[in-house]
C-alpha positions as CSV (number, residue, x, y, z in Angstrom):
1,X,28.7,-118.4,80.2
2,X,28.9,-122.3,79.8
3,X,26.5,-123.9,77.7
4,X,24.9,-126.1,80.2
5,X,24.5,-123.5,83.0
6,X,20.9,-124.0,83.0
7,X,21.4,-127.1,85.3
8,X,19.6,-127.5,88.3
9,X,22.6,-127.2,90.6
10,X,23.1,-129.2,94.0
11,X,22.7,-127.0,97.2
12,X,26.2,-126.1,98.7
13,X,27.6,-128.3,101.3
14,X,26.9,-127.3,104.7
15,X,29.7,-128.4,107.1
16,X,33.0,-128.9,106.8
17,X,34.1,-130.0,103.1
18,X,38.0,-129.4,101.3
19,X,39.3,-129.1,98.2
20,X,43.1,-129.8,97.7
21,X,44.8,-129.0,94.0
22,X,48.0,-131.1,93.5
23,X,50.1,-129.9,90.8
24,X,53.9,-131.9,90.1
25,X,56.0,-129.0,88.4
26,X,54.7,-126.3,90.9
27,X,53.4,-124.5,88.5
28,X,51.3,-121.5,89.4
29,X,48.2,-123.2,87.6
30,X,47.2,-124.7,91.4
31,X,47.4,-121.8,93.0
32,X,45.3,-119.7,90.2
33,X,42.8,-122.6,90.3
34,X,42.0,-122.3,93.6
35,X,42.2,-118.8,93.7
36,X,39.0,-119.0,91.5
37,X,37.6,-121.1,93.3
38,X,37.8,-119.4,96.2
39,X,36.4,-116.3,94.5
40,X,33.4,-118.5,92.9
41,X,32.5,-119.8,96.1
42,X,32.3,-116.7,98.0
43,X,30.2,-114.9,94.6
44,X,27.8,-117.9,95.8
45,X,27.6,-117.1,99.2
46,X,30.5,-118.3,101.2
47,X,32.3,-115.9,103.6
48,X,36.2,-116.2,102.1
49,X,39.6,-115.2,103.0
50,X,42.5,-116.7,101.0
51,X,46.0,-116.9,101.9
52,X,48.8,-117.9,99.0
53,X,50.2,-120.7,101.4
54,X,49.3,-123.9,99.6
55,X,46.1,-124.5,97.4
56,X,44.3,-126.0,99.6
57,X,40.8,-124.7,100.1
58,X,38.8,-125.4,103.1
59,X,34.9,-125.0,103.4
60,X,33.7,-124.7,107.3
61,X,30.0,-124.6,107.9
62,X,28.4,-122.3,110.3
63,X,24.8,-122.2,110.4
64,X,24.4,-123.2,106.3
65,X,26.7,-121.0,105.1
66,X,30.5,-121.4,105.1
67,X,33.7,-120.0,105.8
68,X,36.1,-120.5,103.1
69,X,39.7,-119.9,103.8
70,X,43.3,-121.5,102.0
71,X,45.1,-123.5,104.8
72,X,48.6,-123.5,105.1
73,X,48.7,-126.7,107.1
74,X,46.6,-129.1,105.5
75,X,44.6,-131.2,108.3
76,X,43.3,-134.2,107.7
77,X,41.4,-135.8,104.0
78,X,40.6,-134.2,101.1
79,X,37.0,-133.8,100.2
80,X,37.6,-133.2,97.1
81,X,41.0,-133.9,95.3
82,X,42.3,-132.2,91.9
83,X,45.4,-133.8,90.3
84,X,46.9,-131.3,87.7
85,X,49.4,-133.9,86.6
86,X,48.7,-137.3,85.9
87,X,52.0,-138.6,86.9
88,X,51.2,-137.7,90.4
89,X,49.0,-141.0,90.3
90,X,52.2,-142.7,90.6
91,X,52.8,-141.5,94.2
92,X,51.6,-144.1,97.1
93,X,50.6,-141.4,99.6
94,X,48.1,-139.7,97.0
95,X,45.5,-142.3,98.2
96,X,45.7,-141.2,101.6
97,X,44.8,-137.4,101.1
98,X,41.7,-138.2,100.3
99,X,38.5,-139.2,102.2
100,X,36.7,-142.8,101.0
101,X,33.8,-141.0,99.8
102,X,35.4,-138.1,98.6
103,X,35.8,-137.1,94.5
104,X,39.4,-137.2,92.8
105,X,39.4,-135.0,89.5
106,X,42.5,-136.2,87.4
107,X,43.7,-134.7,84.2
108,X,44.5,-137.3,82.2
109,X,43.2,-138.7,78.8
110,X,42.3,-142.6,80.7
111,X,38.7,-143.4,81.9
112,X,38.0,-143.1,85.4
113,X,37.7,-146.8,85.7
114,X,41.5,-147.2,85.0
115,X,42.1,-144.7,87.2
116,X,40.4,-146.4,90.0
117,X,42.2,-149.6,89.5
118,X,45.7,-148.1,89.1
119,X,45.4,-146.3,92.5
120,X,43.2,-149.2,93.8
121,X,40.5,-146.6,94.8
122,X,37.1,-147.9,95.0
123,X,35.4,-145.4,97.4
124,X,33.7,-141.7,96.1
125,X,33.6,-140.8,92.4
126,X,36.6,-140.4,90.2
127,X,36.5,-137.9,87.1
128,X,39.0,-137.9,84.4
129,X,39.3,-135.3,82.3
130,X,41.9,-134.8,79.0
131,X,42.9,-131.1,80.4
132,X,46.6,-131.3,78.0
133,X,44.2,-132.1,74.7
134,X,41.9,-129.6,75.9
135,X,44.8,-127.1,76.3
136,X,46.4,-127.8,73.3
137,X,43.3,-127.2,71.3
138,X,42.4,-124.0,73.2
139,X,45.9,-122.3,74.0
140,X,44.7,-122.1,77.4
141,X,46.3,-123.7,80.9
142,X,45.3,-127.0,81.6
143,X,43.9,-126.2,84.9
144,X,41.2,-123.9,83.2
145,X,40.2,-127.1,82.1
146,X,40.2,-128.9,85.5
147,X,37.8,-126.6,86.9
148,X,35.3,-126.9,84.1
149,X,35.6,-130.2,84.9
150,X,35.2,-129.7,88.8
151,X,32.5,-127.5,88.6
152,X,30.7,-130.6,87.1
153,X,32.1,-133.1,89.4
154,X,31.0,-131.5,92.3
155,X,27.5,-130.1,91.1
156,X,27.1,-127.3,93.1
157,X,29.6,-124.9,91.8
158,X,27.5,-122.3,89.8
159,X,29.5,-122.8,86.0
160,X,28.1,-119.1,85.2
161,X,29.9,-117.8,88.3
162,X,32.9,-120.4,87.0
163,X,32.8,-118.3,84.0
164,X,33.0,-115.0,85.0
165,X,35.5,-115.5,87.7
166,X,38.3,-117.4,85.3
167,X,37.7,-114.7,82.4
168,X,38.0,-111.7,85.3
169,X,41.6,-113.8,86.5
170,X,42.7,-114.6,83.6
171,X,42.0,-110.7,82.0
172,X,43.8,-109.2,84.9
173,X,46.4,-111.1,83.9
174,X,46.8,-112.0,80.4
175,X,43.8,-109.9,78.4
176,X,44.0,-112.1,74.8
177,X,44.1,-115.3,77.3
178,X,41.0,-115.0,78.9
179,X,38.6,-116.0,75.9
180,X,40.9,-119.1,75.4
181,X,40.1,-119.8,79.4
182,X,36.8,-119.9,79.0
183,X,36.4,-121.8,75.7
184,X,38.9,-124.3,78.1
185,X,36.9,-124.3,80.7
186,X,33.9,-125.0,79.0
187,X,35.1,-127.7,77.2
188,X,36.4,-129.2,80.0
189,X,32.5,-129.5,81.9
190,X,31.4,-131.0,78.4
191,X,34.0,-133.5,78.3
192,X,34.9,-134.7,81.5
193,X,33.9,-138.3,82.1
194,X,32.9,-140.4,85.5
């Protein structure tokens, strides 16, 4: 469904590995993003259960493949941390939700590199993506963007699964959305930057 879906795509990670969406206004868009995540993950293999708690998605190996479940508590770092609003950055406990190495994906117009230095985060990768300009163009919700964006971050999420699981969400929901979802999502793996 995305035009670079014929990448060679990184195994899945086997272990334990989390995802944490962080959105200001509380908007549903967290939730919904992990909620096709979730669903992506498990079209790739992963055993999942979800609960509506928090969106917080958690990965547990067993054996090379994974459980993948939404935890109510979050314990510990974030693997992998997605910032749906880039005034978040402002907060000083940000920082500390996330592992060293892990990867924070931030909507926001800036370059990754000012990102880094305005959270003085060295460690992992850091992806910046403009999900708003994206949005605005598209008429879709900025976190359709995000996880075009994530998919590409992370390199193991299957962007064709990506695809077909935000246009199935966003059809149950909102039929003359889901093609503005997609072109959003797509957009946002072609223009995220690292």
């Amino acid at each position: 469904m995305l035009p670079e879906a014929r990448v060679q795509l990184s195994p899945l990670p086997v272990g334990d590995f989390s995802v944490r969406f962080v959105d200001g206004d509380n908007r549903c868009g967290a939730r919904q993003a992990a909620d096709i995540l979730a669903e992506t993950l498990r079209r790739q293999g992963l055993d999942c259960t979800a609960s509506r708690e928090r969106p917080v998605v958690h990965v547990q190996g067993r054996r090379g493949r994974g459980a993948l479940r939404f935890a109510g508590e979050e314990s510990g770092r974030a693997d992998l941390l997605v910032v749906l609003d880039e005034s978040l950055l402002a907060r000083a406990d940000l920082r500390r939700t996330l592992n060293p190495d892990g990867t924070l994906v931030v909507a926001t117009p800036r370059a990754p590199h000012a990102v880094r230095r305005g959270l003085r985060w060295f460690g992992g990768t850091t992806a910046t993506v403009d999900a708003e300009g994206i949005s605005d163009e598209t008429g879709a919700e900025p976190a359709a963007a995000l996880l075009g964006a994530l998919a590409r971050a992370t390199g193991f999420i299957d962007p064709d699964i990506l695809g077909t699981v935000t246009w199935i969400a966003y059809d149950r929901l909102w039929p003359y959305a889901a093609v503005a979802a997609t072109r959003a999502l797509s957009e946002g793996y072609r223009r995220v930057q690292f």
